[in-house]
N, C-alpha and C positions, 0 to 999 in steps of 0.2 A: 353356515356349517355348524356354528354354536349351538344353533336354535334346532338342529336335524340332530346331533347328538344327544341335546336333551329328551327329546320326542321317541329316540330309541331306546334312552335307559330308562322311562316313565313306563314305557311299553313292557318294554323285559320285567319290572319290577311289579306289574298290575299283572302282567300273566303269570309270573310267579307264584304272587298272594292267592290267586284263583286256585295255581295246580297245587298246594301243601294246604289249603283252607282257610288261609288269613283273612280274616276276617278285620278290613279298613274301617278308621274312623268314621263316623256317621253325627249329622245334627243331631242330639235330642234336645226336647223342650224340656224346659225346667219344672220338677215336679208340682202339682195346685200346692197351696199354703190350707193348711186344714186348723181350724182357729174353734178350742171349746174354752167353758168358762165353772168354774168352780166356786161357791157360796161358801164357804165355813162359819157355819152360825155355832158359837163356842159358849162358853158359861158366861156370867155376869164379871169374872173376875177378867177375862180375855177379852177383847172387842174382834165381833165376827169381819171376815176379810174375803175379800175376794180374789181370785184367780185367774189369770187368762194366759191360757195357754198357746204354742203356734207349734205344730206338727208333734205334740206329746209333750212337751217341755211348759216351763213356767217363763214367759217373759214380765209379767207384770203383776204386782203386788198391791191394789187397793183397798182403805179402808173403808168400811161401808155399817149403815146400822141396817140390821133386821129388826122382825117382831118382838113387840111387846110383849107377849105369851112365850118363856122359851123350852117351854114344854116336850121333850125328844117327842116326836111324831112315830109311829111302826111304820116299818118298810110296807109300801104298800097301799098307803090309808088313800083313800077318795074324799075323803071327808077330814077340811081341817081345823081346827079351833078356832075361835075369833081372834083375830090380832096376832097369831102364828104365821111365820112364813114356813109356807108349804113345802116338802121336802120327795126329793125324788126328781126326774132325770127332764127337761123343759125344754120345746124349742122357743128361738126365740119368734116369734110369728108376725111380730109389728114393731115397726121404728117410727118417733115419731117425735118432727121438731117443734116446744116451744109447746107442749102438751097442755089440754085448756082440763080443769080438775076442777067437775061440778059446774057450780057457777063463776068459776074464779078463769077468767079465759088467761090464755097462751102468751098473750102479746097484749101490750097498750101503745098506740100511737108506731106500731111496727115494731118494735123492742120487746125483749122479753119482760116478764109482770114479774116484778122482784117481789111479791107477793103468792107466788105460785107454788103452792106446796109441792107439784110434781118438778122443780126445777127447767131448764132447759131441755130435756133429751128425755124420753119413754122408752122402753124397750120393752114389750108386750112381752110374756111369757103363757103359751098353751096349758093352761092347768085346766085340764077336766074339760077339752074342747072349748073354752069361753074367749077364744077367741083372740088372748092378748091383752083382753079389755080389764081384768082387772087388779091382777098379779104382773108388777115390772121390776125391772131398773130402774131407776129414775134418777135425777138430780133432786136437789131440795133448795128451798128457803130458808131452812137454821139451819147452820154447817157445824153449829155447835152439835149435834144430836149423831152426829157422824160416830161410830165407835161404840154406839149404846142402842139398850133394847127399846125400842121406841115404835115402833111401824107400826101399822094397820097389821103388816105381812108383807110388804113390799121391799125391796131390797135401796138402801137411800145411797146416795153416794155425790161427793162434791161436784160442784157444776161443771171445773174443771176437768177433773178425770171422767166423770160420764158424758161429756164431752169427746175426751179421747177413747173413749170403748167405742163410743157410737161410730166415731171415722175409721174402727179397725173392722170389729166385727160384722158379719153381712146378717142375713134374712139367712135362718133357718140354723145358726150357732147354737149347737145343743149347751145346756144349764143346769148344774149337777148341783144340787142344794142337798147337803145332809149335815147333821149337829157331831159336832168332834173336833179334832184338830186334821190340819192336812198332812198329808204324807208326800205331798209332791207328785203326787203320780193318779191322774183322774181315772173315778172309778165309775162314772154315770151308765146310764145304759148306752150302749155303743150302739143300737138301732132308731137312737131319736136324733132326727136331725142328717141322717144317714143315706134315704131314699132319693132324695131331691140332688144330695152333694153340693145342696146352699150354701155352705160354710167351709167353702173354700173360690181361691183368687187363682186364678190361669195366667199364665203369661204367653201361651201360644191365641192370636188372632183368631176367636168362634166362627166368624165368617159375617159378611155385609148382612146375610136376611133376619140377624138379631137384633139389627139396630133402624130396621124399618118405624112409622110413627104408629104408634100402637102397639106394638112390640112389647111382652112383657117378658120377662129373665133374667137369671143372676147376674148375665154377661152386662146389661145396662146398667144394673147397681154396682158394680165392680169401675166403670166405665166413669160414672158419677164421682165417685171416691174418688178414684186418681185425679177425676179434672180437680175438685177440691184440693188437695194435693200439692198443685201445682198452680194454684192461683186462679183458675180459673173455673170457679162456680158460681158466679156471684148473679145468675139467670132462675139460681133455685130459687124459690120460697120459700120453701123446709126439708131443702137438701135432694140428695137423689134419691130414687126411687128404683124400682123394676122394671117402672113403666117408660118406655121411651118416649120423649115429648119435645115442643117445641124449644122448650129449656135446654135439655139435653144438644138439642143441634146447638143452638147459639154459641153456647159454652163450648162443643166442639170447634164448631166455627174462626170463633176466638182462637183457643187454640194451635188450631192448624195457620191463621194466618201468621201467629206470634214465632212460629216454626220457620215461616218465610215461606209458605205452599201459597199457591198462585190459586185465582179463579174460586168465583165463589157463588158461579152457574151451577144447578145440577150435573152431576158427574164430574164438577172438575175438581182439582185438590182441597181445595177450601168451599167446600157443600154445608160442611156440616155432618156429615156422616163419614164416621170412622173407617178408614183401610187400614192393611196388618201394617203401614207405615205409622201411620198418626196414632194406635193400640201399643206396637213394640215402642218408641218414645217415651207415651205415658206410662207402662209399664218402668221405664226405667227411671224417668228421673222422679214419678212419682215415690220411689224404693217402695211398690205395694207388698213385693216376696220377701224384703228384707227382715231382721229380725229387729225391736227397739230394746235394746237391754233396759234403758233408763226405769228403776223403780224407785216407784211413791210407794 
């Protein structure tokens, strides 16, 4: 009788909302995380810094050196001095772990080369179509040089925090470099980095046929990041990529068993290939949508 009473004031109460237009709660998914980054390359008397942003805000403050030229650049320029970091609006187009500089390789004996003037971590920046290849982010081997005009043109930064940019930012994070101080509020071109929507993290499930092998998309490099995250990356070589690979299942694999999913046949819970189970998880306790106030 309890359970027939409730059944009839749920009813009266949904027909209701129908006849006056109420309009009922509804799922929505929580909005992507959109993640740019800001250079302030400043006078000889300030050490230039960097920015990184998460949906228009400034979460994080690091020191970094620029170019040894610090010459103001014109809005515009194609062409830029020697030993100047180049100025104006950048995606970022290449990530890369353990970066090999010249002759001087990435790694000795699997370990990073505490000799490596590109530091641990690369971050390609598009200037003038070349690809990533010659203007980045990087880490260093003198941390002393941090906070001073010193570069080729590259932007230097401790192994540790370019470290932590590389585990936030994705493929395709726009890169606002201009001489001044900041104001807090990025002002780059708002069409770079924009088409693709590389540079942001979802929390709703893309669907299984993104994470096929061969599979290339942001949704796998977002996918990598979390396993990382949460301890379980250690399949990579040099971290995740775009491209979906045997790494990628393993590390899920892992994963999903460590979750307690059974079967680890094609199709069964533990494959290796992500569903909107094993994706909402890693979404959560990786905190990929969270914000990190901590500033360096």
């Amino acid at each position: 009788m309890q359970r027939l009473k409730g059944y009839v004031y749920f009813t009266f109460i949904l027909t209701f909302a129908m006849l006056v237009g109420i309009t009922l709660p509804t799922h929505t998914n929580a909005a992507p995380v959109s993640y740019k980054i800001e250079i302030s390359k400043t006078t000889d008397k300030t050490p230039s810094k960097l920015y990184l942003y998460r949906n228009g805000k400034v979460i994080k403050v690091y020191p970094v050196a620029t170019g040894a030229n610090t010459a103001k650049i014109p809005a515009g320029s194609k062409v830029f001095p020697a030993s100047a970091t180049p100025e104006g609006t950048f995606p970022i187009v290449m990530k890369t772990v353990n970066p090999q500089w010249k002759n001087v390789p990435g790694t000795i004996n699997g370990k990073p080369n505490p000799n490596n003037p590109l530091g641990v971590r690369w971050h390609g920046l598009n200037v003038n179509g070349d690809g990533g290849r010659y203007y980045g982010i990087h880490g260093t081997n003198n941390p002393s040089s941090i906070g001073k005009h010193v570069s080729h043109g590259c932007i230097r930064m401790f192994n540790k925090d370019v470290v932590e940019l590389f585990n936030i930012v994705p493929l395709g994070t726009p890169v606002w470099i201009h001489t001044g101080p900041s104001t807090g509020v990025w002002k780059g071109d708002p069409n770079v980095g924009a088409k693709t929507s590389a540079n942001s993290y979802t929390a709703s499930f893309p669907g299984k046929q993104y994470f096929k092998k061969g599979a290339s998309n942001k949704y796998v490099y977002q996918l990598g990041v979390m396993l990382q995250r949460v301890g379980k990356g250690k399949h990579y070589r040099v971290g995740p990529s775009n491209q979906f690979t045997e790494a990628d299942r393993l590390n899920v694999q892992e994963y999903q068993l460590s979750q307690g999913f059974k079967g680890t046949k094609p199709g069964q819970d533990a494959d290796g290939y992500p569903g909107p189970e094993t994706w909402n998880r890693l979404v959560k306790q990786s905190k990929i949508l969270e914000v990190n106030t901590t500033n360096n």
